[in-house]
Backbone as numpy.savetxt, mean C-alpha at the origin, in Angstrom:
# Nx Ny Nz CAx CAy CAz Cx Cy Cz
11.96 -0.96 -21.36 11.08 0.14 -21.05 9.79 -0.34 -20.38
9.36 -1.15 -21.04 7.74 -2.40 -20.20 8.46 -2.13 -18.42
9.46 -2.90 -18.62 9.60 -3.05 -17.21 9.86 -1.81 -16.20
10.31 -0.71 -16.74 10.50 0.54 -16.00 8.86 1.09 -15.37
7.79 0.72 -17.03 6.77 1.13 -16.46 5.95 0.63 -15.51
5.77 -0.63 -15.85 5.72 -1.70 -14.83 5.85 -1.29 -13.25
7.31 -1.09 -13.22 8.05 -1.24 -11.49 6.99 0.56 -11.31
7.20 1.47 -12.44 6.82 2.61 -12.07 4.82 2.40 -11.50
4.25 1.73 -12.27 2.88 1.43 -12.08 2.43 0.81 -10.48
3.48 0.14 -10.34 3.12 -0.50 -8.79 3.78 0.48 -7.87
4.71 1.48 -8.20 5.58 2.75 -6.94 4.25 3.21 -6.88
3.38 3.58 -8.09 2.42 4.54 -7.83 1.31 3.86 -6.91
0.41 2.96 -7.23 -0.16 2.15 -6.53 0.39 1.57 -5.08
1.65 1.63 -4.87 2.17 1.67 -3.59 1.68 3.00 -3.05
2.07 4.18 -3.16 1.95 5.32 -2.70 0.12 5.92 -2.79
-0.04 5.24 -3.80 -1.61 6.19 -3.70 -2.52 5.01 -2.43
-2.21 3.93 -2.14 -2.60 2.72 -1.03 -2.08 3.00 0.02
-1.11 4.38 0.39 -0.61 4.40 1.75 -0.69 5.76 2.17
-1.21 6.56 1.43 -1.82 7.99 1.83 -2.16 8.01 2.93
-3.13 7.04 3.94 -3.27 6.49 5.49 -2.04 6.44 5.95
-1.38 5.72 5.82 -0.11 5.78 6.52 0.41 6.55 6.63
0.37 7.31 5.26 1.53 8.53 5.34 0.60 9.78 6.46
-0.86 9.77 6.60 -1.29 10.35 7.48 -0.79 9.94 9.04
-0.84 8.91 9.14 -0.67 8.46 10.28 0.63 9.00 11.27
1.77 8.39 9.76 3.13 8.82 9.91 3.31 10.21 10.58
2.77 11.14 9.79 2.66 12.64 10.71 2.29 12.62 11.75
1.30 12.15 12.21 0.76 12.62 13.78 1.72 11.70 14.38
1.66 9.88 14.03 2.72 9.83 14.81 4.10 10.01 15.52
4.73 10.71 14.24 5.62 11.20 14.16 5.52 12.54 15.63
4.79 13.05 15.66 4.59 14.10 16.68 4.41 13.88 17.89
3.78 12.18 17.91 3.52 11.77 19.79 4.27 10.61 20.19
4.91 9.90 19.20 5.67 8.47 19.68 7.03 9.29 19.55
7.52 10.30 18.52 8.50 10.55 17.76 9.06 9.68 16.22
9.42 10.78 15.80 9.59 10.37 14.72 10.38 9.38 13.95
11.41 8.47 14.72 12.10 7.57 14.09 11.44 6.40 14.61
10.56 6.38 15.41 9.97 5.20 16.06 8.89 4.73 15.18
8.11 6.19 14.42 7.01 6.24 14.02 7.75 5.28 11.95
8.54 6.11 11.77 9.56 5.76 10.61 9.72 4.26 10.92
10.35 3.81 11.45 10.89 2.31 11.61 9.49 1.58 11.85
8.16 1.82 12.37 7.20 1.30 12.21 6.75 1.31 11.01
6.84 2.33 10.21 5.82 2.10 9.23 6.73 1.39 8.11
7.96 1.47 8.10 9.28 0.47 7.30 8.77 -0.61 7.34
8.65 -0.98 8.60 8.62 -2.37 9.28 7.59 -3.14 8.34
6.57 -2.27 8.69 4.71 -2.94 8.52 5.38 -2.94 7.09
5.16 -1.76 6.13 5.56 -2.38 4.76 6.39 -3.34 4.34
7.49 -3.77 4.75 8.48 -4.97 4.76 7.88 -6.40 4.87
6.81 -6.42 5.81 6.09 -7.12 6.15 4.76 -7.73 5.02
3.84 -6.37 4.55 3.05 -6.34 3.78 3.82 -7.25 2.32
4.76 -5.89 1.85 5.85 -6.75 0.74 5.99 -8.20 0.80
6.75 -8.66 1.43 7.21 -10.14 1.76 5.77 -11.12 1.99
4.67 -10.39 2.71 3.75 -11.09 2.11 2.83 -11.33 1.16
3.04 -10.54 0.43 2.33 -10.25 -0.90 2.88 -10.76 -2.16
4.49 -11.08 -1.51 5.18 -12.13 -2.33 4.97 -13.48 -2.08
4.57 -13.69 -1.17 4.53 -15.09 -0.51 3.60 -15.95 -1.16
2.42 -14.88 -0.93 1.21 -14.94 -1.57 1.33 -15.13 -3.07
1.83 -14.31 -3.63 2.16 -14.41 -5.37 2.70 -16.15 -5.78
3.80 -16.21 -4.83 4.09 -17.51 -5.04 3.62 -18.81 -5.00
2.91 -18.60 -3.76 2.45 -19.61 -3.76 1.13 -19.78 -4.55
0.69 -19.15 -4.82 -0.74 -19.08 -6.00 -0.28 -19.59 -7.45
1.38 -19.08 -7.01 1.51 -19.25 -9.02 1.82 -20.59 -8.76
2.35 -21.52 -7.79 2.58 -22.83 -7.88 1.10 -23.79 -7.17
0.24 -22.84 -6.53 -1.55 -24.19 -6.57 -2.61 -24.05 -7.77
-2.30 -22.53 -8.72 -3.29 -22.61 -9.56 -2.67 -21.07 -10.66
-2.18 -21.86 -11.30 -0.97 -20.57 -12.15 -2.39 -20.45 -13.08
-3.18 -21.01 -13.43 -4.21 -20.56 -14.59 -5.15 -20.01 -13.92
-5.67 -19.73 -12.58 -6.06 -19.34 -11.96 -6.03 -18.19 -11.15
-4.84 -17.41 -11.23 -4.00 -16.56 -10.51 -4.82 -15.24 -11.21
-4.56 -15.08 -12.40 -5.69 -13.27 -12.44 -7.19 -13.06 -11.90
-7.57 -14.78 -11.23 -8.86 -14.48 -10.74 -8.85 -13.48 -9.47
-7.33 -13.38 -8.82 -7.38 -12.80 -7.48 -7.46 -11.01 -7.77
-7.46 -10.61 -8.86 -7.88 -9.27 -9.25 -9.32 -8.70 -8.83
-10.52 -9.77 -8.75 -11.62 -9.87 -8.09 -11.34 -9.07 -6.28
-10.47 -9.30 -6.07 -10.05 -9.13 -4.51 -9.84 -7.50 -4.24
-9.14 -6.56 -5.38 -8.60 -5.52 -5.27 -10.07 -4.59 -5.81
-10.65 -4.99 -6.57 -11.62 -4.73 -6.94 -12.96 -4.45 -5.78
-13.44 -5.88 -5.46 -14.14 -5.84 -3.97 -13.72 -4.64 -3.10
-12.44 -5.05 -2.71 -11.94 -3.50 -1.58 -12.26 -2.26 -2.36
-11.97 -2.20 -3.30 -12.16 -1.00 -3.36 -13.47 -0.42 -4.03
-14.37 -0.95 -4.10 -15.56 -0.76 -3.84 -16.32 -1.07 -2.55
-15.52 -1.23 -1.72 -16.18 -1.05 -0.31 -15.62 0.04 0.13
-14.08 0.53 -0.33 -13.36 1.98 0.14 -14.38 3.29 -0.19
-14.60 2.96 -1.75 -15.79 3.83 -2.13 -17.04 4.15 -1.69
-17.36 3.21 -1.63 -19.19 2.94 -0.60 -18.53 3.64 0.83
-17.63 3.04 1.47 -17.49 3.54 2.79 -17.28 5.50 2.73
-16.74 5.84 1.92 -16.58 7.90 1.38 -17.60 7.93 1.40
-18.62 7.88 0.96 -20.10 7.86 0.17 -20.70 8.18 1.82
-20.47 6.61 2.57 -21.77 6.68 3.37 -20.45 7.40 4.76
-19.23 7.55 5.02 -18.76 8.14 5.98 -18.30 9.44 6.00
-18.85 10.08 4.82 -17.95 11.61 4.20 -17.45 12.13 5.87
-18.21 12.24 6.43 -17.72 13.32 7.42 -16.91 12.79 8.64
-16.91 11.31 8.83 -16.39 10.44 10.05 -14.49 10.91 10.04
-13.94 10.58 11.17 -12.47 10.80 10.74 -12.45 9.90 12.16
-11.35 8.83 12.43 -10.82 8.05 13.51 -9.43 8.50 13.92
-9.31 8.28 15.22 -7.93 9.00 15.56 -7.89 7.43 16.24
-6.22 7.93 16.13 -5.74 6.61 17.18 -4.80 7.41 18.28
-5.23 7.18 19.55 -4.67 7.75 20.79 -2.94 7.08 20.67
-1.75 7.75 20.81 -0.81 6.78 21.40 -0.07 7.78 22.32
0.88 7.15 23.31 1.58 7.87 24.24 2.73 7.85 23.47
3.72 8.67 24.42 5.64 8.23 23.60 6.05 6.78 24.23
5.34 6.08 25.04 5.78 4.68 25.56 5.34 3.91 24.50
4.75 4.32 23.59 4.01 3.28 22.73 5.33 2.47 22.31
5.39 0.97 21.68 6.34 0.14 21.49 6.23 0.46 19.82
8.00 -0.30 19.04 7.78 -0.26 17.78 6.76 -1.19 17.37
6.33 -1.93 18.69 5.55 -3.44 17.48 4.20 -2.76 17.31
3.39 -1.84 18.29 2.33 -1.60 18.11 2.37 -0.60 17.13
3.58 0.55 16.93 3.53 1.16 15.65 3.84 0.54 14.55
4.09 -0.88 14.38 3.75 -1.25 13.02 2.69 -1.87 12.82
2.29 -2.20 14.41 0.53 -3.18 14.17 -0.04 -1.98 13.25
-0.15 -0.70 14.00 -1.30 0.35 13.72 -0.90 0.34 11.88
0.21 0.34 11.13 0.78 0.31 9.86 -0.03 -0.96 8.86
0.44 -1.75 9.55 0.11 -2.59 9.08 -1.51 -3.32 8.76
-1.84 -2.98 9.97 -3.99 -2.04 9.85 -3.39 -1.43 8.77
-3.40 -0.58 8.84 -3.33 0.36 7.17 -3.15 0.08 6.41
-2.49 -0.95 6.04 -1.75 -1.63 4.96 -2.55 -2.42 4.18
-3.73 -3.27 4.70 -4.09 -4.37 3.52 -4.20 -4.08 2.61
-4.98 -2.57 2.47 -5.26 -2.16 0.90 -4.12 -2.34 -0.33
-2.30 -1.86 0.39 -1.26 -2.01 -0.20 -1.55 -3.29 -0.38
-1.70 -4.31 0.50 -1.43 -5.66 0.09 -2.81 -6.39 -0.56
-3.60 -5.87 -0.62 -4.45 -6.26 -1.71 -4.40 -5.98 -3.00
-3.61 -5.08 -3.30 -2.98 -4.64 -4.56 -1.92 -5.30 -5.29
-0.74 -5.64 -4.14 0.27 -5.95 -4.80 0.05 -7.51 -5.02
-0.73 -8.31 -3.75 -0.41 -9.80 -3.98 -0.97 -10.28 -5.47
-2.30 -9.92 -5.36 -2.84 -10.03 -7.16 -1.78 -9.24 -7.99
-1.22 -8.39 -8.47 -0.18 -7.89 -9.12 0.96 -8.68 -9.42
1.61 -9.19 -7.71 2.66 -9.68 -7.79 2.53 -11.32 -8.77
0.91 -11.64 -8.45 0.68 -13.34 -8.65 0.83 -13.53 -10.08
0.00 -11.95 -10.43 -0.40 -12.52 -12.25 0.95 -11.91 -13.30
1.91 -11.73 -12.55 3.21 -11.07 -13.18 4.22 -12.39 -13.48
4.85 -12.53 -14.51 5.97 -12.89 -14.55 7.16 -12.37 -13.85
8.13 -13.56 -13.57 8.99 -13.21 -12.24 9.60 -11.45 -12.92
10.37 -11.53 -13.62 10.67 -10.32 -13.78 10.48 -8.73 -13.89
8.82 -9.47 -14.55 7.89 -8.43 -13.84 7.60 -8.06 -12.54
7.50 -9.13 -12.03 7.40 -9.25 -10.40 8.60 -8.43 -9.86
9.59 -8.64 -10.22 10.77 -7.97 -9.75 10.69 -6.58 -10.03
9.95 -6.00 -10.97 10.50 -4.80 -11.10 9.17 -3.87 -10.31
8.17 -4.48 -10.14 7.30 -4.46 -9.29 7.48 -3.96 -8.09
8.34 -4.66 -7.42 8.65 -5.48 -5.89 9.57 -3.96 -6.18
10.58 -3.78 -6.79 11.66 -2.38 -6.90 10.64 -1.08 -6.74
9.90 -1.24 -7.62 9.08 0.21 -7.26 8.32 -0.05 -6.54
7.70 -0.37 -5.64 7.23 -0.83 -4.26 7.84 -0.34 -3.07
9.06 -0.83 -3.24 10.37 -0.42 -1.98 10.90 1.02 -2.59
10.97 1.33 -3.90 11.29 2.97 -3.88 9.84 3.71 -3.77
8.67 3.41 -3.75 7.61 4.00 -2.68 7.79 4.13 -1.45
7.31 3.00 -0.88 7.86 2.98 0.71 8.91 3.79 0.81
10.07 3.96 0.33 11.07 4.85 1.06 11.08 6.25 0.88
10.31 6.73 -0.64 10.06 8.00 -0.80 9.17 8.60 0.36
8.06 7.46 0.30 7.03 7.81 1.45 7.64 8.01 3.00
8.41 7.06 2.99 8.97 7.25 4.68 9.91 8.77 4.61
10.86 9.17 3.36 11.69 10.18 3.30 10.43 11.64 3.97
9.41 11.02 2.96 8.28 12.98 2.81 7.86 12.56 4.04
7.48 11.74 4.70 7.48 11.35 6.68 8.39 12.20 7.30
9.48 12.21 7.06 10.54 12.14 7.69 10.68 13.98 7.49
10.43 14.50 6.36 11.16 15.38 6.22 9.63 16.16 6.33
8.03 16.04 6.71 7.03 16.79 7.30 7.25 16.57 8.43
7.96 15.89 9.53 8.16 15.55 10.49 9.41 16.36 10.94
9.95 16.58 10.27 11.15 17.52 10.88 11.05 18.68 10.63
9.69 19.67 9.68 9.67 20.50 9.85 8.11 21.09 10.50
7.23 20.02 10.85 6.12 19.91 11.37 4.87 20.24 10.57
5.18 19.87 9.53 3.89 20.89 8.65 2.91 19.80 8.50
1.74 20.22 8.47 0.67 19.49 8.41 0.50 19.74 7.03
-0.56 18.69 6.68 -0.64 18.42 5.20 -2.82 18.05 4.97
-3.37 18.00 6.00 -4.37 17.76 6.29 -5.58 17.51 4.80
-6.16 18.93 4.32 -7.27 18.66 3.00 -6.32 17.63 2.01
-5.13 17.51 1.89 -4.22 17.18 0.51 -4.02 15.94 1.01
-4.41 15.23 2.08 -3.84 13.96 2.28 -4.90 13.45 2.39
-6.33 14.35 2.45 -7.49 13.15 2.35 -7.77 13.41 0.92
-7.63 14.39 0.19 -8.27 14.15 -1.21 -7.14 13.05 -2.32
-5.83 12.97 -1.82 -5.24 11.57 -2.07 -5.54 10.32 -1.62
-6.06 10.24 -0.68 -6.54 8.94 0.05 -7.57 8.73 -0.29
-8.37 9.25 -1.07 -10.09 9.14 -1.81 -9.50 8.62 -3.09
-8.34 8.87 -3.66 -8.23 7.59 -4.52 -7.89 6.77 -4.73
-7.30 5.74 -3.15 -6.99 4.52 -3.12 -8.13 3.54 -3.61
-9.11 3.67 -3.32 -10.09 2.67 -3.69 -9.65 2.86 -5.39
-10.00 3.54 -6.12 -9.99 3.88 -7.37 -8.55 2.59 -8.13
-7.70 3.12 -7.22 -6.57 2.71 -8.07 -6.45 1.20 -7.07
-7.32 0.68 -6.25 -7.79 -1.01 -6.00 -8.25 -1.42 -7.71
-8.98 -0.79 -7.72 -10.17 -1.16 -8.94 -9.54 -1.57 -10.09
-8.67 -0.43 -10.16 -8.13 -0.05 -11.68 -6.79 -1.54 -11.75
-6.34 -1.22 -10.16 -5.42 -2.90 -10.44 -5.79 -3.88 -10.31
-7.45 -4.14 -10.24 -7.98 -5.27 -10.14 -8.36 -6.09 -11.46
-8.57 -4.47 -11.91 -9.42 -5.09 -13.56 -8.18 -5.49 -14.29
-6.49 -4.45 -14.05 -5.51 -4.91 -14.59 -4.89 -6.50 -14.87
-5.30 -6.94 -13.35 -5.10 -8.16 -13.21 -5.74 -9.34 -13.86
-6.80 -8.93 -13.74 -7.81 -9.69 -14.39 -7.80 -9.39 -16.24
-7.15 -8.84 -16.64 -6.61 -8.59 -18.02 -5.57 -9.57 -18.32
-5.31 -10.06 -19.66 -4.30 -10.72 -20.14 -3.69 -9.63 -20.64
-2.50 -9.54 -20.05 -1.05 -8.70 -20.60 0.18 -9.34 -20.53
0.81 -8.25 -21.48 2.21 -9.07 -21.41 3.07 -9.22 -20.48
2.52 -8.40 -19.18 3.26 -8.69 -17.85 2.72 -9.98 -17.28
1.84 -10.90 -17.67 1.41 -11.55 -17.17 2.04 -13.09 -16.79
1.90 -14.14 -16.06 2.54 -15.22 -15.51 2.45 -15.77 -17.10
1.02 -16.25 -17.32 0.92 -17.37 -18.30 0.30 -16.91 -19.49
């Protein structure tokens, strides 16, 4: 059961860290099209994942007693996510693309989006025991795909989602924090 909640704790923290994306996903979805926009943002997360494992690993083999210090990291971000609401309430950035746009630049633009995911998971993934890690890494990838599915399926019926996708995205910083301090906790998901 640990481990169900576990894999379930990081799906969520996957998904509440990609609320951007999943914004993105819509509009792009409307000017590149939508399987281009899908296979980009797959991509970038595949990417993020695998490095956030990389990262886990190799931390747990230069400084395994050292490894919940990187909770400090998720923390930082997301008290700069916060400060940045505070002092940008009203700013909003668009990103121009044509339908020529390539898949690599729709996963660059993803993958911009992404550190926050991967500032989350690599501390997560580091201070976890492998199995933890594993079940982690599972609800991670059943995020990402739920997320790409509700892409896929606002995209095929065009609905915008606009106030509800920024008042979710105001609590990515929050849930940086909350997995920072996690990390930085001794639990029983922990490496050592």
């Amino acid at each position: 059961m640990d481990l169900i909640a576990f894999g379930l704790s990081a799906a969520v923290a996957q998904v509440l860290t990609n609320i951007d994306n999943l914004a993105a996903l819509l509009a792009l979805s409307l000017v590149v099209g939508k399987w281009r926009a899908i296979a980009g943002y797959v991509a970038a997360q595949a990417v993020i994942l695998t490095l956030a494992l990389a990262v886990a690993v190799g931390a747990e083999q230069l400084a395994p007693s050292n490894v919940g210090l990187l909770g400090f990291i998720p923390i930082g971000l997301g008290v700069r996510g916060i400060w940045q609401q505070f002092r940008n309430a009203d700013e909003e950035q668009a990103e121009a693309f044509s339908r020529s746009s390539s898949l690599l630049m729709t996963s660059l633009l993803f993958l911009s989006l992404s550190m926050d995911s991967f500032a989350v998971m690599a501390p997560l993934l580091a201070d976890s025991a492998p199995l933890y890690r594993f079940a982690a890494l599972v609800g991670a990838v059943v995020a990402v795909l739920a997320l790409g599915a509700v892409g896929l399926a606002f995209a095929l019926t065009a609905c915008a989602t606009g106030p509800w996708t920024r008042r979710f995205e105001r609590l990515a910083p929050f849930v940086m924090i909350a997995a920072g301090i996690y990390v930085l906790l001794d639990s029983g998901t922990d490496l050592l």
